[in-house]
N, C-alpha and C positions, 0 to 999 in steps of 0.2 A: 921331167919337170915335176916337182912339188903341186902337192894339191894347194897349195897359198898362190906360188907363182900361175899355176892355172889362172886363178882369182884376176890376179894381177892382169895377165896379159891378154883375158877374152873381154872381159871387164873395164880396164883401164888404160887400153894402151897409150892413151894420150901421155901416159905418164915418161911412156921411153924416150923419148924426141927428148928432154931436157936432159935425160940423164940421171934425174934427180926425182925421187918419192912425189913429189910437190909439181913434178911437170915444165913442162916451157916455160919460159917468160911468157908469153901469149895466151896461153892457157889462166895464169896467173892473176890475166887482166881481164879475160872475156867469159872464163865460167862464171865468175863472183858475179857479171855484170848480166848474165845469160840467165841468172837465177832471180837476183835483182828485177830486171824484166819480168817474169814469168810471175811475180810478186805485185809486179806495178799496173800488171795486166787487168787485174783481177779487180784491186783497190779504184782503177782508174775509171772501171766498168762502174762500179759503185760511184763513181764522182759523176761522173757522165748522165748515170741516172737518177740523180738527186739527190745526195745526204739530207738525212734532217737527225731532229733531236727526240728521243725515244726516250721511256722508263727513268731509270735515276738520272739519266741527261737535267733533265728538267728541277731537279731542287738544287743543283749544280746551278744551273741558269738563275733560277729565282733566288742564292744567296747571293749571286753575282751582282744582279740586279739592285735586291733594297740593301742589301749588308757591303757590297765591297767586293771586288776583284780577290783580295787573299781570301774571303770569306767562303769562296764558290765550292770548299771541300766538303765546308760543316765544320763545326766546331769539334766533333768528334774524332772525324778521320782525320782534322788538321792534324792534331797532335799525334793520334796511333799510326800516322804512316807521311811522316815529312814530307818523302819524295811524293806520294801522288798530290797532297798539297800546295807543291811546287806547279806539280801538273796541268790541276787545275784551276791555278791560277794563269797558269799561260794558256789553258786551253778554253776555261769560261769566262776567263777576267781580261785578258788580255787579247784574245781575237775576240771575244766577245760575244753576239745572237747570230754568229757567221758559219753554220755547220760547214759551209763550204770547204772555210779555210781549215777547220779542224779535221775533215777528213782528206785533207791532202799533207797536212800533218803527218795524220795516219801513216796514208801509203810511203810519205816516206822512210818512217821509224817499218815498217815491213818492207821494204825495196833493200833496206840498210841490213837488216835483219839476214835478210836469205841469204845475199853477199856473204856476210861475215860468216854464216854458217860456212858455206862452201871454203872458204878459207881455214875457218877453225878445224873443220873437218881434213882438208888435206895434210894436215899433220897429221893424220892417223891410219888415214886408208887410199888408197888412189885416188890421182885427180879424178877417174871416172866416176867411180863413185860418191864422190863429194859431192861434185855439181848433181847426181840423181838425187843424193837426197835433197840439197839444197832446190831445186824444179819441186820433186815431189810436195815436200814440206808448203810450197807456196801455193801448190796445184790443190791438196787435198783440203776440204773444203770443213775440218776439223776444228779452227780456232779463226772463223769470220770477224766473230767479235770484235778479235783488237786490231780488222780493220774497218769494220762496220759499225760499231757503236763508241762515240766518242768517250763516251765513260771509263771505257777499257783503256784508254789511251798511257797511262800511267800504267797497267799491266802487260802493252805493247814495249813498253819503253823498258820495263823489269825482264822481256823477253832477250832485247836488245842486249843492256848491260850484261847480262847470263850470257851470253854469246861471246861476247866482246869479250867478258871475265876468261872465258874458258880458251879462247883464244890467246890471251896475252897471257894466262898460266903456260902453256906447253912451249914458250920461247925461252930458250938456254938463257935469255940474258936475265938478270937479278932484277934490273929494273922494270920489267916486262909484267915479272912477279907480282912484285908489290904493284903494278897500276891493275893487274888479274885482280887482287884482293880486293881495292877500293872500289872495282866494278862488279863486283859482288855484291859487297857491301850499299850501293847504290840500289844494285839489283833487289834487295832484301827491304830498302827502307820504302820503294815504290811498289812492293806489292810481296809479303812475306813467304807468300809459300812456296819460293824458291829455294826456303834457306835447307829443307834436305837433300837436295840435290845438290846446291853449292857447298855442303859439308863433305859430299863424299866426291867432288870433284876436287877437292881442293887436296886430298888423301890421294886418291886413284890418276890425274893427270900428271905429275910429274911421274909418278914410280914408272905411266906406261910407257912415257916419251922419254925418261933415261935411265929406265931399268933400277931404279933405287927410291927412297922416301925422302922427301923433302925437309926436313925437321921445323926449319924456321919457315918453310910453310905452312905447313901445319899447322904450328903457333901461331903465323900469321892472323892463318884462317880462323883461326881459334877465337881470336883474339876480337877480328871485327865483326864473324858473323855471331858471337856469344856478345857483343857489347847492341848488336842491333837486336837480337834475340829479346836481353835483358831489358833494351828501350820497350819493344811490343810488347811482354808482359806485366809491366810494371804501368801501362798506358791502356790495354786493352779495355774494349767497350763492347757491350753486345749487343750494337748496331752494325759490328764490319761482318757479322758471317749469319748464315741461317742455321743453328742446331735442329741436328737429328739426332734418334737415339744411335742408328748403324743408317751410312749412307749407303744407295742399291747401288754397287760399286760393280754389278755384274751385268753394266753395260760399259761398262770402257773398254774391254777389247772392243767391242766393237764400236767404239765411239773412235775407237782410234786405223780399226783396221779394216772395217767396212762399212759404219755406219755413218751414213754422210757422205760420201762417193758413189751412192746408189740410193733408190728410193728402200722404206722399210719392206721385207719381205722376203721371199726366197733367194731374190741376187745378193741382197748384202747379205741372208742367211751363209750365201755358198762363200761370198768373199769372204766374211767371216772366219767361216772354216778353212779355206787355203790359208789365212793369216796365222791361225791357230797349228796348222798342219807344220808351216815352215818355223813357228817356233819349237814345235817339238825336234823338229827336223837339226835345228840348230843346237839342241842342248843336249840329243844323240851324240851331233859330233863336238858337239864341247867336251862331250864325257871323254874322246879321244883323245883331247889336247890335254887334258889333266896327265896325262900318261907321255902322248909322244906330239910335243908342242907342233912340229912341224906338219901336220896331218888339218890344222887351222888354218881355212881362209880367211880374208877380208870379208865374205860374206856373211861368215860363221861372228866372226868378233863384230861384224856391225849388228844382226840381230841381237845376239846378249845384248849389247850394249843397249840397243834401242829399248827391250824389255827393262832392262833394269831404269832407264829414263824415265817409263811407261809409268813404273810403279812407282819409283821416287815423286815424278812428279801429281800422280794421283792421289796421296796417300796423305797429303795435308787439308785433302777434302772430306777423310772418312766419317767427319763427322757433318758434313752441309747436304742440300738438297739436290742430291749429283744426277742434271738434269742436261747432257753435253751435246746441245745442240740451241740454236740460234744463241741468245744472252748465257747461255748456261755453257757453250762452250768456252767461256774464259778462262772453267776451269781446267782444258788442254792446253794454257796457254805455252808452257814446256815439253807438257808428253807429249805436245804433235808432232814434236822433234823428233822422238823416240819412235813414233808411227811410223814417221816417213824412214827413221835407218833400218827397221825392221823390214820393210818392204823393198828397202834397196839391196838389203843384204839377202834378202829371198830371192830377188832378182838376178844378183852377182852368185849365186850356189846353183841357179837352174840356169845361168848361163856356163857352169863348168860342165853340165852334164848336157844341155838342149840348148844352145844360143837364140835359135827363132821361140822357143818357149818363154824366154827371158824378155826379148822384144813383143811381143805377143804381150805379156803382163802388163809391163811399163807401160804403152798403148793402150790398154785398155783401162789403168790408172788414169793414168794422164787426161783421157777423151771423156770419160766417168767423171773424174774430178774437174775439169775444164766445167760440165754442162751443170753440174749441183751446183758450184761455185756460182754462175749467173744467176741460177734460178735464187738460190741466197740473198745474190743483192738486191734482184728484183725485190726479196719481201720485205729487207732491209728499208728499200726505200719507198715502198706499199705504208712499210709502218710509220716512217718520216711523215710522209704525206698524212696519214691518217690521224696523227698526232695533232698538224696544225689545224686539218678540219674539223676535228673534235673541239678542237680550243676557240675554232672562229664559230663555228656549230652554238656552243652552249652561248657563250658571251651575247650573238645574236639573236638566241631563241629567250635566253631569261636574263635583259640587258641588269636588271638589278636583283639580286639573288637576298629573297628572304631568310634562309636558313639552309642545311645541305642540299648540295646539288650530287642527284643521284643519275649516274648513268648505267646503259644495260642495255637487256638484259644482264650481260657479263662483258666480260674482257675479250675480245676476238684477239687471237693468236693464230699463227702459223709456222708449226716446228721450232718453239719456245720463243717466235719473236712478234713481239707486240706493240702498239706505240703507248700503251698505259695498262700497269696489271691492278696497279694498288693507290689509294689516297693519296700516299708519299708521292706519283707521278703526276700525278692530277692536277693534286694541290697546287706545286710549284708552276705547272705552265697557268692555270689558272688565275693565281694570282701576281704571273705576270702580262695575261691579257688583260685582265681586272684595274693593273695598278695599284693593287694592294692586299696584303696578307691575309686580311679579314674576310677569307673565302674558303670554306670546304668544300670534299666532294667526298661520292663514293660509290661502289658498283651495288646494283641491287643482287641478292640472289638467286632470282629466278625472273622467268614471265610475269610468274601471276603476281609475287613480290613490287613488280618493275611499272605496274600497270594500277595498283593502289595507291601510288607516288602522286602527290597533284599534279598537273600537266604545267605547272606556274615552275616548277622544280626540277624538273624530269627531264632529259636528252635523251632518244634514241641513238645511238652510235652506229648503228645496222647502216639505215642508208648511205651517209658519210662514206664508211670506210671500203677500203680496196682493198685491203685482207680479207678473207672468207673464213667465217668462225666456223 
């Protein structure tokens, strides 16, 4: 037997029973739905324990409020990004001061998400390992965000289309093609920095699924993600991103491959390094396949691939404050894909040579990532909570606010999630417990800063809150 067919058959055997690459009819209906689950599990924990409205949530809420439902983007993002203005118009204008409903939104745009993964994926590698990464991807506790903070919801849904796209690219039929492109293109206008991965997906999935280049996809491609490209530059504002000179980009291995699945320290140290190990591992035997194709598992082609996700989808951050954990992980909201293939194809390579080592991992992923994932929502919804008691907090300590209302000492956070970091989130829920615009605020910078404030002006935030600074 072939070192691939190994792959294949300790790995995927669900895939024999049908006959077919792709698996039973059974398989067909219950991994997508088995992934979905493991996606809805997670989100639902989050719903169960409270949603509320955090950070940019709130000027979202307050354009809602005094400007109008289409309004809830901002004037700015309306224009540089159509699709999430759509977003949040359905998500601040149309459900309206109801986090509830927005994060069952959520879970469903990720329940949808997983699914499709494990579908998209079966076109390329065994059922078995579609559905691991499709669990993984839901399990690993990488990209909360776009189920936890409703802000993200238009980068949930740019996750979605990217799925969807890459999915109806790899179907022989022409028409499948073109609807692959337009959900691309979907994918790009709700949140852009998918468009280098959707370039080199639009290149690389046909040639891999029928062995040749696509031309008029291509140009397809070409055509709609250069005309969405051309909209975002010609539109751009420098309120959608935070500049840095060079972003410290030398945490995304591990934001992808151990950090976040374990507390910071020596265990995500050592996951870390097994992640790292099995990527070398993998581009050893790549060097193989350059030579004698057949020497290539599934294991082998799901880690590249995942790496090269990893990086495509990283690499339209090098220039923001790449901080990928709590709000900051939205920036995984694609390489968590690539995480999770990297780690299933490391899985599928130590199952050709250790099968309980393989099971052994997965297990330890899975039960790691199950126990971060809660403790997540928990602060998720610590910071909901702390959001409204900050807001009922100040309203009934200084009922008519002479001049800035300063609160402090600082911003309390936990693992980059907060319910208020800056003015911009203040401001908004503020003036809409206020009832009107004609309200600021702002954090002091220190004790001794925070404690010169008149006492007529001044919140302590400390008591209130349920996050620990």
């Amino acid at each position: 037997m072939s070192e691939s067919g190994a792959v294949v058959d300790v790995a995927d055997r669900s895939g024999r029973a049908g006959g077919t690459r792709e698996g039973s009819d059974a398989t067909r209906v219950r991994d997508p739905a088995l992934a979905a689950a493991a996606s809805a599990v997670f989100s639902l924990t989050y719903v169960a324990l409270g949603p509320g409205y955090v950070l940019d949530d709130w000027f979202a809420v307050a354009n809602a409020h005094f400007d109008g439902s289409w309004a809830s983007a901002g004037a700015s993002q309306q224009v540089a990004r159509p699709g999430a203005a759509v977003v949040y118009w359905f998500v601040f204008g149309v459900i309206g001061p109801h986090p509830l409903a927005a994060a069952l939104l959520q879970a469903a745009i990720g329940a949808a998400t997983a699914a499709l993964l494990v579908c998209c994926l079966r076109r390329f590698v065994g059922p078995g390992l579609a559905l691991l990464v499709g669990v993984l991807w839901a399990v690993l506790p990488n990209h909360t965000s776009l189920t936890m903070w409703i802000s993200a919801t238009n980068i949930a849904l740019c996750t979605l289309f990217a799925v969807l796209g890459t999915w109806w690219l790899a179907d022989d039929r022409r028409s499948r093609a073109v609807a692959g492109l337009v959900a691309f293109g979907l994918a790009a206008l709700c949140y852009e920095a998918i468009i280098p991965l959707a370039a080199v997906l639009v290149v690389v999935v046909p040639w891999v699924r029928r062995g040749r280049w696509d031309l008029r996809v291509v140009l397809g491609g070409a055509a709609v993600l250069g005309g969405v490209s051309l909209w975002i530059a010609t539109h751009w504002h420098p309120d959608k991103h935070v500049e840095a000179e060079v972003a410290d980009l030398s945490q995304a291995i591990g934001a992808h491959l151990g950090w976040g699945i374990a507390p910071a320290g020596p265990v995500a140290q050592v996951l870390t390094a097994f992640g790292l190990i099995g990527v070398g591992l993998a581009l050893a035997r790549g060097g193989l396949w350059i030579t004698r194709r057949r020497r290539m598992g599934e294991g082998d082609l799901l880690v590249l691939a995942g790496l090269v996700v990893v990086v495509l989808g990283t690499i339209p951050f090098a220039k923001y404050l790449y901080a990928p954990l709590g709000a900051g992980d939205r920036y995984n909201f694609v390489s968590a894909v690539g995480g999770a293939m990297i780690w299933a194809g490391i899985a599928a390579m130590l199952a050709v040579w250790r099968r309980p080592l393989a099971v052994i991992l997965v297990g330890a992923l899975l039960v790691a990532g199950a126990v971060e994932h809660v403790q997540r929502a928990l602060l998720w919804h610590r910071a909901g909570a702390d959001a409204v008691a900050i807001q009922q907090g100040v309203v009934a300590t200084i009922p008519r606010p002479g001049g800035v209302i300063v609160l402090g000492p600082t911003p309390i956070q936990q693992q980059n999630i907060a319910a208020y970091l800056d003015p911009s989130n203040i401001d908004g829920a503020l003036a809409v417990a206020y009832g009107t615009r004609d309200v600021s605020a702002n954090f002091s910078a220190d004790e001794a800063a925070f404690q010169r404030v008149p006492p007529g002006t001044r919140f302590d935030i400390r008591p209130v809150s349920q996050l620990q600074p």
